[in-house]
N, C-alpha and C positions, 0 to 999 in steps of 0.2 A: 485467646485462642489456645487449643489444646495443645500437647506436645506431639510432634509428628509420629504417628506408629510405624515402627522398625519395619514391617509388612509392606509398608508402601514405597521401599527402595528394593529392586530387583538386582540380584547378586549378578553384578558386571566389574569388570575390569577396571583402572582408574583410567580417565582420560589422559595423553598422551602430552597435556599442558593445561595450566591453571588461570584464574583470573588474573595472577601479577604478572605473568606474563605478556598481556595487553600493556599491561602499566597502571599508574595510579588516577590518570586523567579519563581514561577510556569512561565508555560512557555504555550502560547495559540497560535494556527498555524491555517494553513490550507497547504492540500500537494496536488501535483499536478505531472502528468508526464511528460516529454522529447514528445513522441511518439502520447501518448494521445491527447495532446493540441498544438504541434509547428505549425503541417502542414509543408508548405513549404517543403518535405517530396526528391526533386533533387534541393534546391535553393545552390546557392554560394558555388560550391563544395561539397556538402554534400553528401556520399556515401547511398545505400540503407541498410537497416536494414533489416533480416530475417522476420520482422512483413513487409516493404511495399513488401517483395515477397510473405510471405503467405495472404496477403487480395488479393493478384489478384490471390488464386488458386481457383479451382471452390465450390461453393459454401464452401467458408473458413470460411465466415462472414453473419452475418442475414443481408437478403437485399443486401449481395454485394456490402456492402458498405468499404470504406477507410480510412487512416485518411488522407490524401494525405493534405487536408487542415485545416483537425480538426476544432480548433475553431481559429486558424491563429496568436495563439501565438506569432511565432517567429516576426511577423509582429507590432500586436497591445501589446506587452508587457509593454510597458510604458505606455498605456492608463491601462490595466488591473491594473498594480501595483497602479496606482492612483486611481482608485475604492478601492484596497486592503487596501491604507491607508485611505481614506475616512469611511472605514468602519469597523479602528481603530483597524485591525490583526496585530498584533506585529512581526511574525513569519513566514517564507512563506518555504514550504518545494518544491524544485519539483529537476528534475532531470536532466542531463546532457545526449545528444544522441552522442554515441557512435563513430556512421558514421558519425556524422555532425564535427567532431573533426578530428579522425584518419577515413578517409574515405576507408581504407582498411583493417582498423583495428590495424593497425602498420604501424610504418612507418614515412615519411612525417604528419606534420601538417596544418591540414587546415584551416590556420589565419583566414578567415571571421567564418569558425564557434567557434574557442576559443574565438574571437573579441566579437560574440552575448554573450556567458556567462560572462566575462568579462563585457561589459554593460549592463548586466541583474544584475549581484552583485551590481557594481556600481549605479544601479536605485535603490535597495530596499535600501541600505546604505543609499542613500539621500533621504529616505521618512522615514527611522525608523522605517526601516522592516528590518529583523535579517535571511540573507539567511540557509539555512537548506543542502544541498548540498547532494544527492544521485548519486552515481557513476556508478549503475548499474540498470535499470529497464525497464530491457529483452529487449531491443531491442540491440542484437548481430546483427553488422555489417557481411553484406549478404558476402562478402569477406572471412571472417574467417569460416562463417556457411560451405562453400567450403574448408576449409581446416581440416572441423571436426567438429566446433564450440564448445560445449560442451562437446561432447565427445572424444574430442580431450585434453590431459593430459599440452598440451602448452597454453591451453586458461589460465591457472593458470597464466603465467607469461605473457601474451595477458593483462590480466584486469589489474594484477598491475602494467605494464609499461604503460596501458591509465589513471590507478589514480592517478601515479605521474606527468604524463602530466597534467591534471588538478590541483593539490597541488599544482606545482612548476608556475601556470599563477596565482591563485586562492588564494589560501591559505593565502597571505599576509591580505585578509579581509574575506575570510569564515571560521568559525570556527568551526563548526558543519558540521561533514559526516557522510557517511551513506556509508557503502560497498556495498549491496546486496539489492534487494527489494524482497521478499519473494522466498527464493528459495524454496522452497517444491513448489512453484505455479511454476515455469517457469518451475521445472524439472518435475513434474509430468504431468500437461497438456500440457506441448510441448515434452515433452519424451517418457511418457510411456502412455498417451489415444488420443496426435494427435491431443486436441482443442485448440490449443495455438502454436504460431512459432516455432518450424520450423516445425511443424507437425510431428512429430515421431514418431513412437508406437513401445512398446516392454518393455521389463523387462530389457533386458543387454542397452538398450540406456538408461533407466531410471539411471538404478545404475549407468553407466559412468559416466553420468550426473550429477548425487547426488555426488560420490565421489570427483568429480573435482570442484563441486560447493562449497563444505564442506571448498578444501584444499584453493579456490583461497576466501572464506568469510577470513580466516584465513591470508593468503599471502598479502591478499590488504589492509587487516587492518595494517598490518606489514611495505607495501610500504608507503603507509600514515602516518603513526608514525614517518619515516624514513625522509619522506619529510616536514612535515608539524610543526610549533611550536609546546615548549611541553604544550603551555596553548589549543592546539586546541583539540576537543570532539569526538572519532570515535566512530560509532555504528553503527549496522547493526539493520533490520529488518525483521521478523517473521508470517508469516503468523498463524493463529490460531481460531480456536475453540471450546469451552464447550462442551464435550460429555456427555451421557447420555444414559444409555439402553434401548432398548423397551419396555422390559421388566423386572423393576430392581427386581433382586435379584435371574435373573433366570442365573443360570452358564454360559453355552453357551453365552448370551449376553454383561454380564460382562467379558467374556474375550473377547470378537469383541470389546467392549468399550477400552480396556487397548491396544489391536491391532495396532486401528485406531488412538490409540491419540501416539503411538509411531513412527505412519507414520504419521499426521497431523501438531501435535504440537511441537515433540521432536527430529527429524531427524534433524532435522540441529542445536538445541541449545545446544545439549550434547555434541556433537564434540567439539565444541566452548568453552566446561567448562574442557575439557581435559575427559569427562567422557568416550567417546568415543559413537557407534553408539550405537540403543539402541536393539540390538540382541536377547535379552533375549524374549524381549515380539513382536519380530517382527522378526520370524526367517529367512523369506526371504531375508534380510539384508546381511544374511552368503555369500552369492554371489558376496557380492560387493569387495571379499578379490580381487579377481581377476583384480581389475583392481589397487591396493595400492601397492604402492611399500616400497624398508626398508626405515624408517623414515617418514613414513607417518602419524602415528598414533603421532608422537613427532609434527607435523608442523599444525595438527591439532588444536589445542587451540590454542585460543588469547584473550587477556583480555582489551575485549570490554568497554570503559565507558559507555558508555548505551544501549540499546536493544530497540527497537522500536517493538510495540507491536502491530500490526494489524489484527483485530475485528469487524466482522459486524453480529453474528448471535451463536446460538448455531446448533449440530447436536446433532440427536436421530440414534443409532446405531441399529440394529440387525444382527442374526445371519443369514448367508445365505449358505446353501448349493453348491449354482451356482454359486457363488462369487470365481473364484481360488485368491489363494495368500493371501490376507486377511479373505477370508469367511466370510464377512460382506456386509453389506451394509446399505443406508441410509434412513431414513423415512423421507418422505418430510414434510411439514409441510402444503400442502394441505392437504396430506395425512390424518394428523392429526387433521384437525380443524382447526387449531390456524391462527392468524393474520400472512400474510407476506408480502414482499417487491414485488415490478417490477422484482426483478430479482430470486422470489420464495425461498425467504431465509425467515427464523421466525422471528418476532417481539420479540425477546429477550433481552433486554438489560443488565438483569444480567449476559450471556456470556461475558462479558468485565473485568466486578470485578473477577468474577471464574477466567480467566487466567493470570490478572495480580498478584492475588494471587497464582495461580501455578507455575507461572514464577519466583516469588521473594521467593520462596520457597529451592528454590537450594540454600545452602552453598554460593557457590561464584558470584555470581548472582550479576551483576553490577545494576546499576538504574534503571528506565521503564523509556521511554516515547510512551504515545498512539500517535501512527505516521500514522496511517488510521483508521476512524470510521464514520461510515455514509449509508444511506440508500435511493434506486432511488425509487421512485415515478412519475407516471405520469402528470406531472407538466402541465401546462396550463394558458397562460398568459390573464390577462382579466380585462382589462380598465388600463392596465400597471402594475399590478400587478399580481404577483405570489403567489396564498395561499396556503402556503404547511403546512398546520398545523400537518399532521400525521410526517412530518420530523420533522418539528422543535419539537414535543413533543422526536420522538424517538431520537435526540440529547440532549435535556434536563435531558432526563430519563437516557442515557449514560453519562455525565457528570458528573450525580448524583451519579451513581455507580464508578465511579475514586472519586467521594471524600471518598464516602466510605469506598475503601480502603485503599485511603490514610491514615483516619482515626482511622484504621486499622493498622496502624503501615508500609503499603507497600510503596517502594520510588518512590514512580512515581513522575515523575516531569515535566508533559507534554502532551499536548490534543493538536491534529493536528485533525481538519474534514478535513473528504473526501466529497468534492472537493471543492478548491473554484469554479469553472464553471462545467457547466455540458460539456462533455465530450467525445471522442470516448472509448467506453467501451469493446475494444479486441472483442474477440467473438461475445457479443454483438451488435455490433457497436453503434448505435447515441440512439438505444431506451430508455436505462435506462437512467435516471438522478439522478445524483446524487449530483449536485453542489448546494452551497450558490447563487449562480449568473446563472440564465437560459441566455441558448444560445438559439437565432433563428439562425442556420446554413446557412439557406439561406442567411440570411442578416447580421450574425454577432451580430447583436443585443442584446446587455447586457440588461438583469432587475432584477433585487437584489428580491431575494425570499424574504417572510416573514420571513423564518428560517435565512435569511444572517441579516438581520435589527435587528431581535431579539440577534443574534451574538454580533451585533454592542451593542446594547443597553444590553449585558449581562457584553460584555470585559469594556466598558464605566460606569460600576457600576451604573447603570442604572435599580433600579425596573422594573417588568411587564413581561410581556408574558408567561406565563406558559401552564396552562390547561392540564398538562401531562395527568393524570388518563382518561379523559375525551374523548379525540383523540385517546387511544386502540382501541376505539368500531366504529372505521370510515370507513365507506365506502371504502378509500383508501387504508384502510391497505388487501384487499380482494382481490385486483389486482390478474391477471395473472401473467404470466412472458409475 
């Protein structure tokens, strides 16, 4: 690799605290997914995924677009991994597809796709990168989606007969797993509003969905323990956000705020702590008895090492009339004034500190680590470089708020950005960016934003780049969606 050109650090201030700051244990990443990034989407036996049926439904995707070849991961992974050590990430989180393994979901193995993870693990081992290993992140094999998928009470023993297929290839050199990628996201926008695979709408698909997701976050952590050494680290991950009322202090909004954060935040972590759902303050939950059977509520818990905490934004709640089921809803953040992202989310980054301290708040609450955080911006490359300085400030500025807590007393032990490359972003497709590293999709083409250098030169104890305060007030941060 070349030596990095002086050009591609943009003269800022030094950040306000350093890597030894965390400490020597902390743990610095970047995550990535299976679906997002492999491409290759029918290569070497690989079955389809309910995501390559829903991008080819009619307008499923902005632009109609696919990840059919994403950014061609499965292809250029060893070139990628050599960028990743080049720019001296310790930790590389991404995920395992489903169909490219068990291409019907059960069953028969599909050697050339366990072969790629297999020499995917073995690449980061030999560069001194510390694989991260996600077992689940949504892309259900279109095969099973046929026999129920979600809603179907055997997917529970579906997922943890495909994590012990991976443990038992795997596990001899990954140590770190991961069950689930944010189930409240796969279940509610592929269940219950239809923007996400398999496209479903409804309340009883939703809850199916929820319940089976709950028992198999729980089951697979179980088949993993069962398979894997006791020195190895399960945890699953959480989708989440900072609520806040529209109006505080007015009744009506403060209880949509308490509402929404029991469907947002707390659906899937309570189960997990043996608390069970969280009924009280989300009575529409009373429905899901319907689909538990006796001993449900026992196979529920599982005592996760660590929880992965995934954070890009705060919401502002109100109350809504028109709103069934929650009578709530969300104030944008056009809405409001305020700065936000490419993909119309607020410029918050104290929503990261607020939940890792809500999270660490529970009694039996295992460790944190931030396993996604990060924000697209419409990137533009120009004389070979990429200036993202409204990112790299809003990564700086979340960084700052995990030491915070840390210092705080909270155990987090762990910063993964989202993404290392920019990406296919579901729904979204190719517009947002959100990566350390721009893709020209046409051509594949890698170029290391100013946010991935500043990366490098933050993990490398390296002074310089800062300018948080000053990059609020940018132009960028104004974007549309």
């Amino acid at each position: 690799m070349p030596a990095l050109p002086a050009a591609f650090f943009p003269p800022t201030t030094p950040t306000p605290y350093s890597r030894a700051d965390f400490g020597p244990d902390f743990r610095w990443g970047v995550s990535t997914a299976a679906y997002q990034t492999e491409g290759s989407w029918a290569a070497d036996g690989k079955g389809p995924s309910i995501w390559d049926t829903f991008v080819r439904g009619r307008r499923a995707i902005k632009g109609r677009e696919t990840a059919d070849v994403a950014t061609d991961f499965y292809r250029r992974w060893s070139a990628d991994l050599d960028l990743m050590q080049h720019l001296g990430i310790p930790d590389f989180r991404f995920s395992a597809a489903w169909s490219r393994v068990l291409p019907e979901g059960t069953g028969p193995v599909n050697a050339p796709g366990l072969d790629f993870y297999d020499r995917l693990v073995d690449g980061c081992l030999a560069r001194g990168i510390t694989p991260w290993l996600t077992v689940y992140h949504w892309d259900l094999p279109q095969a099973l989606q046929q026999r129920g998928g979600w809603g179907n009470r055997d997917v529970v023993s579906w997922l943890s007969d495909y994590a012990q297929v991976l443990a038992r290839r795997l596990g001899d050199r990954v140590q770190h797993w991961m069950v689930l990628n944010e189930p409240m996201v796969f279940t509610g926008a592929g269940h219950l509003l239809g923007l996400h695979a398999p496209g479903r709408r409804g309340l009883g698909s939703f809850l199916a969905a929820t319940h089976h997701a709950s028992l198999a976050q729980a089951e697979g952590g179980r088949a993993l323990r069962a398979t894997l050494s006791a020195s190895a680290q399960i945890g699953t991950t959480f989708s989440c956000s900072y609520l806040t009322p529209w109006r505080p202090g007015l009744p009506r909004d403060e209880r949509v705020v308490r509402r929404a954060d029991a469907a947002l935040n707390r659906l899937f972590v309570e189960p997990a702590l043996g608390l069970g759902y969280p009924l009280a303050d989300l009575p529409l939950l009373g429905r899901i008895a319907r689909y538990m059977q006796p001993g449900d509520e026992q196979r529920l818990p599982f005592a996760f090492d660590f929880w992965g905490v995934q954070n890009y934004t705060r919401e502002v709640v109100r109350h809504s009339p028109y709103v069934p089921l929650l009578w709530a809803n969300l104030v944008g953040a056009a809405r409001r004034g305020v700065p936000y992202t490419q993909m119309g989310w607020e410029v918050y980054p104290e929503s990261l500190y607020h939940m890792l301290r809500q999270f660490s708040s529970y009694p039996n609450a295992p460790r944190l680590l931030v396993t996604e955080n990060g924000a697209a911006f419409p990137d533009e490359v120009r004389g070979g470089r990429v200036a993202d300085a409204a990112r790299q400030a809003y990564l700086q500025a979340c960084i700052g708020q995990v030491l915070r807590a840390r210092r705080e007393g909270v155990p987090v032990e762990g910063y993964f950005a989202w993404s290392f490359t920019d990406n296919f972003e579901w729904a979204e497709g190719y517009e947002p960016r959100f990566g350390l590293v721009h893709v020209e999709y046409a051509t594949q083409q890698r170029t290391v934003k100013d946010s991935g250098w500043w990366y490098r030169q933050f993990l490398a104890g390296v002074e310089g780049n800062e300018g948080v305060a000053s990059h609020f007030s940018s132009p960028l941060y104004t974007q549309g969606k």
